[in-house]
C-alpha positions in Angstrom: -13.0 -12.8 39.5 -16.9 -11.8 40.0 -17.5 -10.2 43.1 -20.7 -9.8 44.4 -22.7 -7.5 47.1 -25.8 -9.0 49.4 -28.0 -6.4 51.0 -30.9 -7.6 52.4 -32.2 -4.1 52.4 -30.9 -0.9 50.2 -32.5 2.0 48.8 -31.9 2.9 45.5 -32.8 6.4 45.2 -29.7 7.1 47.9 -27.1 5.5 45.8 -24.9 7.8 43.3 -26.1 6.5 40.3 -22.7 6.1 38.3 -22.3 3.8 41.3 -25.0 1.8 41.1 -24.0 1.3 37.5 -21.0 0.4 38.4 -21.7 -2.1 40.9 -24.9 -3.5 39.0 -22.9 -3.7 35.6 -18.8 -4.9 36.8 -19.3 -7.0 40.0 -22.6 -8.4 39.1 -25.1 -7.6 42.3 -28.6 -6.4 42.4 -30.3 -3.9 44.5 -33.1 -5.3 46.8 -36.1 -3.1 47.8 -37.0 -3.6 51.4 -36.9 -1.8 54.4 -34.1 -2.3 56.6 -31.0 -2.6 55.9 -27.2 -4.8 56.0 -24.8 -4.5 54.2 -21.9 -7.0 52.9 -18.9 -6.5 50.3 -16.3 -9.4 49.3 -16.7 -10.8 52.6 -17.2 -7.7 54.9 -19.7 -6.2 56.9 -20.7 -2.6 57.0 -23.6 -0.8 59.3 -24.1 1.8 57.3 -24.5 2.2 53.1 -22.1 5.3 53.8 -19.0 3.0 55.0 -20.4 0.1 52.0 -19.2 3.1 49.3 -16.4 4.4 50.8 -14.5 0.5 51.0 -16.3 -0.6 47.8 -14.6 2.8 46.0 -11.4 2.1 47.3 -11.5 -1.5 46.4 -12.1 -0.5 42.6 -9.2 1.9 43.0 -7.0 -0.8 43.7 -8.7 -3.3 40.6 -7.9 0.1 38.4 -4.5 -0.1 39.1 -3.8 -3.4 39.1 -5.2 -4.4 36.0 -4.6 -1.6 34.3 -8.2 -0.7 32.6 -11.2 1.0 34.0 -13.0 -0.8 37.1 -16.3 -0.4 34.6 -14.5 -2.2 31.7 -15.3 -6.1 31.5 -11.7 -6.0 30.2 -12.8 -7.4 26.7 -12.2 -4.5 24.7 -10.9 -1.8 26.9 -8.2 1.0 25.5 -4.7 0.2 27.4 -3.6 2.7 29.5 0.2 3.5 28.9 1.5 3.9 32.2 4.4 1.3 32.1 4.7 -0.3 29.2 4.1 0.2 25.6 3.8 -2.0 23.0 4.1 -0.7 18.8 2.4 -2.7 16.0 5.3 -2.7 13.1 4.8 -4.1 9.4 5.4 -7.9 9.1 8.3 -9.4 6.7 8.8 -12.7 4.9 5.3 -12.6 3.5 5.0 -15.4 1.5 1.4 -17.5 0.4 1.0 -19.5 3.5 3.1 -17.6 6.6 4.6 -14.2 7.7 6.4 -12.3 10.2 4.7 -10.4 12.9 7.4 -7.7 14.3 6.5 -5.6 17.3 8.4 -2.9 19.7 8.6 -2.9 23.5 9.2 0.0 25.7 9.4 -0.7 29.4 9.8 2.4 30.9 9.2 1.5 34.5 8.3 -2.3 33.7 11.3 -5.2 34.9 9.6 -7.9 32.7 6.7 -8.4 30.4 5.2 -11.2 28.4 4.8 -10.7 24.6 2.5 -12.2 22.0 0.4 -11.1 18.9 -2.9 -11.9 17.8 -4.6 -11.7 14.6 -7.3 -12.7 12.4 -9.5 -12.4 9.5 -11.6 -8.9 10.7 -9.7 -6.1 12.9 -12.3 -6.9 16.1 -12.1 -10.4 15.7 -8.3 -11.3 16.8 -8.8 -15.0 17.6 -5.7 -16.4 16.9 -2.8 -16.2 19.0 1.0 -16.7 18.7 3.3 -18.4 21.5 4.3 -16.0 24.1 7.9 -15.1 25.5 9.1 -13.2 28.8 11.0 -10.3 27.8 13.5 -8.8 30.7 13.5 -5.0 30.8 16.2 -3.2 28.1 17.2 0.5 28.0 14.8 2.7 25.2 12.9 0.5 22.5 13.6 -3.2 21.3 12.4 -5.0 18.6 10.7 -8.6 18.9 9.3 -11.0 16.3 7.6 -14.3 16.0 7.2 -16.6 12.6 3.6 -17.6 11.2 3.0 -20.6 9.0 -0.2 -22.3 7.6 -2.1 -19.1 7.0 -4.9 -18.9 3.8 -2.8 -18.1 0.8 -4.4 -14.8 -0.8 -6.0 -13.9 2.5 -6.2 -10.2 4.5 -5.2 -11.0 8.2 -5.7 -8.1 10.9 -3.2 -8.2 13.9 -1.3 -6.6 16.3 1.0 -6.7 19.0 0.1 -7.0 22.9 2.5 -7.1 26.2 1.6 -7.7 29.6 4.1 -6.5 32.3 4.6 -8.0 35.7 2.2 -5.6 37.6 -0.6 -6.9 35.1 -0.8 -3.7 33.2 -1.7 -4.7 29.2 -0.7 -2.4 26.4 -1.6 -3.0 23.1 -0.3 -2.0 19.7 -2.2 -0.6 16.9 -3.9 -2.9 14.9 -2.6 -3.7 11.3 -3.3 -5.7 8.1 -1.0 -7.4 5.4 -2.0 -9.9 2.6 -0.6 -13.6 2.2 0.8 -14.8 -1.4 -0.4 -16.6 -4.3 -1.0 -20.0 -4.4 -0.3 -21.4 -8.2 -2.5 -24.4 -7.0 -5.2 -22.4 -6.6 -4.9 -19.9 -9.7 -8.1 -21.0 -12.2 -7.9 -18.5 -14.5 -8.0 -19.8 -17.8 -4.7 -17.1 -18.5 -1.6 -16.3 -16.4 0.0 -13.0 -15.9 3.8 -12.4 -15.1 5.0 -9.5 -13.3 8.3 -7.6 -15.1 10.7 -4.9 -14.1 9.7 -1.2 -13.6 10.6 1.3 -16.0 11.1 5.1 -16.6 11.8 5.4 -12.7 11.7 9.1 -11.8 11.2 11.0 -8.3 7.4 11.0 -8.7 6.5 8.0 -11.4 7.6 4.8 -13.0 6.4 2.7 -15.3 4.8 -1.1 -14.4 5.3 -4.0 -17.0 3.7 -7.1 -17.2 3.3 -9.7 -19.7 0.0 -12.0 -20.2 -0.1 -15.9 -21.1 -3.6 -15.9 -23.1 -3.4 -19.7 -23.3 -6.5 -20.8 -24.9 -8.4 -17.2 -24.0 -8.9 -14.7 -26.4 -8.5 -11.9 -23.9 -8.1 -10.5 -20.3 -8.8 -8.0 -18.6 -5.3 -7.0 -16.9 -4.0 -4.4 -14.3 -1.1 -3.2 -11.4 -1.6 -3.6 -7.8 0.9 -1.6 -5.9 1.8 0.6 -2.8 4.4 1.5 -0.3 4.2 -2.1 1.9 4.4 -4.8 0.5 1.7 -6.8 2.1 -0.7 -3.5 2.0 -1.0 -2.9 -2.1 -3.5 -0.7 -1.8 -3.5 1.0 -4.9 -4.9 0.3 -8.4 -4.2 0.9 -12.1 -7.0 1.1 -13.7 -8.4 -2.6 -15.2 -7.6 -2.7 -19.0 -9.2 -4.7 -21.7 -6.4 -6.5 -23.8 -6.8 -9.0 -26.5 -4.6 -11.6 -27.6 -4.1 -10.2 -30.8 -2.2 -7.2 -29.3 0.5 -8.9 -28.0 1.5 -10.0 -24.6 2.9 -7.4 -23.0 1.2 -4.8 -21.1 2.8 -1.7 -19.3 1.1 1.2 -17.3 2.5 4.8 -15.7 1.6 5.1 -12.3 2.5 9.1 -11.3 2.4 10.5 -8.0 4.6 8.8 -6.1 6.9 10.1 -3.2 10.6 10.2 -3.9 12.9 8.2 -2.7 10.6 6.0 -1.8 10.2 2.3 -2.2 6.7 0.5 -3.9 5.7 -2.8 -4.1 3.7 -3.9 -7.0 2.0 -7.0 -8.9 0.4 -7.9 -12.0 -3.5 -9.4 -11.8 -5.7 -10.5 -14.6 -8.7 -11.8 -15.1 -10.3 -13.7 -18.0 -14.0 -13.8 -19.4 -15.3 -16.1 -16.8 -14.3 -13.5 -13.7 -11.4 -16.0 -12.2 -7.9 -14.2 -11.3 -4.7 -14.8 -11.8 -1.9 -13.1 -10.1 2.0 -12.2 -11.1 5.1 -12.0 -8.5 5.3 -8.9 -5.9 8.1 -6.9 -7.0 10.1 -4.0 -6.0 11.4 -0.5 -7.5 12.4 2.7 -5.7 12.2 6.1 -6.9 14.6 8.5 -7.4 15.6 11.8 -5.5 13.6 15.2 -6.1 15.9 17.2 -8.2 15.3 21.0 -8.9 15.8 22.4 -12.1 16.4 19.1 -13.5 15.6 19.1 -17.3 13.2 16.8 -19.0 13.4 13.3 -20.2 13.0 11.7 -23.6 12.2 8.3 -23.8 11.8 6.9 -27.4 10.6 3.2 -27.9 11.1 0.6 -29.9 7.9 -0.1 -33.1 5.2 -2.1 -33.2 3.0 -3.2 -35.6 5.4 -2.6 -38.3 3.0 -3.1 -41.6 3.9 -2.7 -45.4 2.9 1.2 -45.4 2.6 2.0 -42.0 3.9 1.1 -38.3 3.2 2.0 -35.1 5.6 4.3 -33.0 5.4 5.2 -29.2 7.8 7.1 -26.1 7.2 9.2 -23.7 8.1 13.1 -22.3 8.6 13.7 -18.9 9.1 17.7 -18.3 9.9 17.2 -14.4 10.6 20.8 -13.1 10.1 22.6 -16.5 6.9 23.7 -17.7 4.7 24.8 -21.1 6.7 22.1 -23.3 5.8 21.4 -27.1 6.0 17.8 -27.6 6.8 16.5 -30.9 7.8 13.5 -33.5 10.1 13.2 -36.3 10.3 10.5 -38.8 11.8 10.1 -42.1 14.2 7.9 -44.4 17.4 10.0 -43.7 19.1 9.3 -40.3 21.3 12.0 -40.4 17.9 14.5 -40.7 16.4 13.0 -37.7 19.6 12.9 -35.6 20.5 16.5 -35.8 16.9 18.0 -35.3 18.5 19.5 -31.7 21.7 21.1 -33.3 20.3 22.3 -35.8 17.2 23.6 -34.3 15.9 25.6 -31.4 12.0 25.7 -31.4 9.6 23.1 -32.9 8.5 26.1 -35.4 11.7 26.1 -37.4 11.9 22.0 -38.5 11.0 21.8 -42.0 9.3 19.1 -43.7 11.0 17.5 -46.2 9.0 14.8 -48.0 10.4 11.1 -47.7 13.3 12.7 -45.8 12.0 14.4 -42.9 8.3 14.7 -41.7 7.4 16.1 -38.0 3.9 15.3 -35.9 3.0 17.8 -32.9 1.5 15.5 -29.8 1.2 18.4 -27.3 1.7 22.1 -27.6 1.7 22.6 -23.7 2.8 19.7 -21.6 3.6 20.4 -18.0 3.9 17.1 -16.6 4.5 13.2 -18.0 3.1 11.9 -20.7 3.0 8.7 -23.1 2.5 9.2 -26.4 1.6 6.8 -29.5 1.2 7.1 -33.0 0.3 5.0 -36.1 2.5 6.8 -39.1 0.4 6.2 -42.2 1.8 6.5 -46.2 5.4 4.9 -45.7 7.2 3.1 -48.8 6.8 -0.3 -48.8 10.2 -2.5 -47.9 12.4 0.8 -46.6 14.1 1.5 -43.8 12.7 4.3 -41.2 13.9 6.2 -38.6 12.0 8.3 -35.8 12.5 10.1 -32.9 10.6 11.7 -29.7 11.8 15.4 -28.7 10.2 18.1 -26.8 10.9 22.2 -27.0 11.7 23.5 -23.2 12.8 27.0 -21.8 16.2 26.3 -20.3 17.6 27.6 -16.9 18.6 30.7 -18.7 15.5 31.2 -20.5 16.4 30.2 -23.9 14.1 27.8 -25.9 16.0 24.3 -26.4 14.9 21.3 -27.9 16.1 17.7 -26.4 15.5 15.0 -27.9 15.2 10.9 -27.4 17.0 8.4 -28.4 16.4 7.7 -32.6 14.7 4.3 -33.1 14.5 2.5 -36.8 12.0 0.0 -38.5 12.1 -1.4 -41.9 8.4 -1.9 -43.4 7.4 -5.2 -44.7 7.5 -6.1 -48.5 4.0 -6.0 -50.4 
């Protein structure tokens, strides 16, 4: 409601002037200039300006309380006060490319009932859309409510947030929050597609994305992870990476720094020459507990680019808790050489080259952390069979030097 004041005679320069505000800027009256004076508010008369305040401050007392925002506050975008109900913003579910989930929390403290609703929209100060509302009776402590979305804009950020509104007329509203809808395949131009595989190498702190890439008729794409701790908030990036067709179609990247035990969301996205994007499934992984004193992790691969004289070899060392590691490769034609480097070796120092049998390449003398590795091994006898591993030289729990190593991998090189 708009109330209004007539005075067929005020003066100003008596009036407080956070009152005058007030008046002139929530009920909507102006301040004639004359001489004499009468005073009216909602319907009363006063003789005086004095008895005017005093009713017209208790009268904004009572709008305070009962709507539960400031008497100065057009109640378009005022801050809830928390005094009998509170509303909590949670993260949607069932994300999907046209529809979602909203899920709030109701606390009613002193409330008996309270209507319920969210809003949302395309900017977080815009909310213009609205879900259907439901009365709500008053429960002990904290209780979940819902309500399901459809027809939204596939690969779309919405804004929303949860709002109650109790019997007294007291709002509260939630904090306001953001998710992203799915992919439409109708609308994917890219000239390439990109798939979305299983994580690997899972650890407390890292894990290892994979992806594959459908060049089609493209010669290459530009390709990289989206991922975070929400699914419909993938907030973080891999860094974009030029591959071309000829290097194959899958693609893989470490992401590091992760929590433990914690789970991520993540997708593939590529993009080909002419700037057009096409997106890969959301999936899941979760990491793995902090352990202390856990020893590191070897992780040979399998070869690529296997050629007549040389192939390509790749793994990766993760040193966890330990630090100051030497990271290292053998190769060679005898498996039994390249099996045994651990038992019959302690430090990196004492392998011994031994032509076509044995032959070791040092990748890092002090690795503290996780690290991929590759390497093309050059001067290899044509049409023979090859076997490598990864291994890495540590200082135990005891304080003795030990070297673990991955698991050994074989390739035959082509014939001339």
């Amino acid at each position: 409601m708009l109330y209004h004041i007539y005075m067929k005679t005020i003066f100003t320069s008596l009036l407080p002037v956070s009152f005058a505000v007030l008046c002139a800027g929530t009920l909507g009256f102006f301040l004639p200039t004359s001489a004499y004076a009468e005073y009216s508010f909602h319907g009363r008369t006063f003789e005086t300006q004095e008895e005017m305040q005093v009713y017209a401050s208790s009268y904004l007392s009572v709008w305070k309380d009962l709507h539960g925002y400031p008497s100065n506050s057009t109640g378009a975008s005022h801050k809830p006060i928390k005094t009998e109900l509170e509303i909590t913003t949670r993260n949607v579910t069932d994300i999907t490319k046209e529809g979602v989930r909203f899920v709030g929390l109701i606390d009613f403290h002193k409330s008996k009932v309270a209507r319920i609703w969210f809003e949302y929209g395309f900017t977080p100060n815009n909310l213009v859309y609205k879900t259907d509302s439901e009365v709500l009776k008053t429960k002990t402590g904290a209780s979940p409510f819902d309500r399901k979305v459809l027809y939204l804009l596939p690969r779309t950020t919405y804004y929303y947030r949860a709002v109650g509104l109790n019997e007294h007329g007291t709002y509260d509203y939630g904090e306001v929050k953001s998710f992203t809808t799915g992919v439409d395949s109708s609308l994917d131009t890219a000239l390439i597609r990109v798939r979305t595989g299983s994580a690997t190498a899972v650890d407390n702190n890292r894990a290892t994305l994979r992806g594959t890439i459908d060049f089609r008729k493209a010669e290459y794409s530009y390709v990289w992870f989206e991922y975070g701790e929400e699914e419909s908030d993938l907030y973080r990036q891999t860094p974009k990476t030029l591959v071309y067709k000829l290097q194959g179609r899958n693609y893989e990247y470490p992401v590091m720094k992760l929590g433990d035990e914690t789970p991520y969301y993540y997708r593939t996205v590529g993009q080909d020459s002419a700037g057009d994007l096409s997106y890969g499934k959301t999936m899941r992984f979760m990491t793995q507990r902090y352990v202390s004193n856990e020893k590191p992790k070897v992780v040979t691969n399998a070869t690529k680019n296997v050629q007549a004289h040389s192939a390509t070899v790749s793994g990766n060392v993760d040193m966890n808790t330990s630090r100051n590691g030497v990271a290292f490769m053998v190769y060679g034609e005898d498996q039994t050489a390249i099996s045994t480097i651990a038992r019959t070796n302690t430090r990196y120092k004492d392998i011994r080259p031994r032509g076509d049998v044995l032959q070791k390449v040092l990748l890092d003398a002090d690795l503290d952390t996780y690290q991929m590795f590759t390497r093309t091994i050059q001067y290899l006898d044509l049409n023979t069979k090859h076997y490598f591993a990864l291994g890495v030289e540590y200082e135990d729990a005891e304080g003795d030097d030990v070297l673990l190593m991955g698991k050994t991998q074989s390739f035959t090189t082509k014939k001339q």
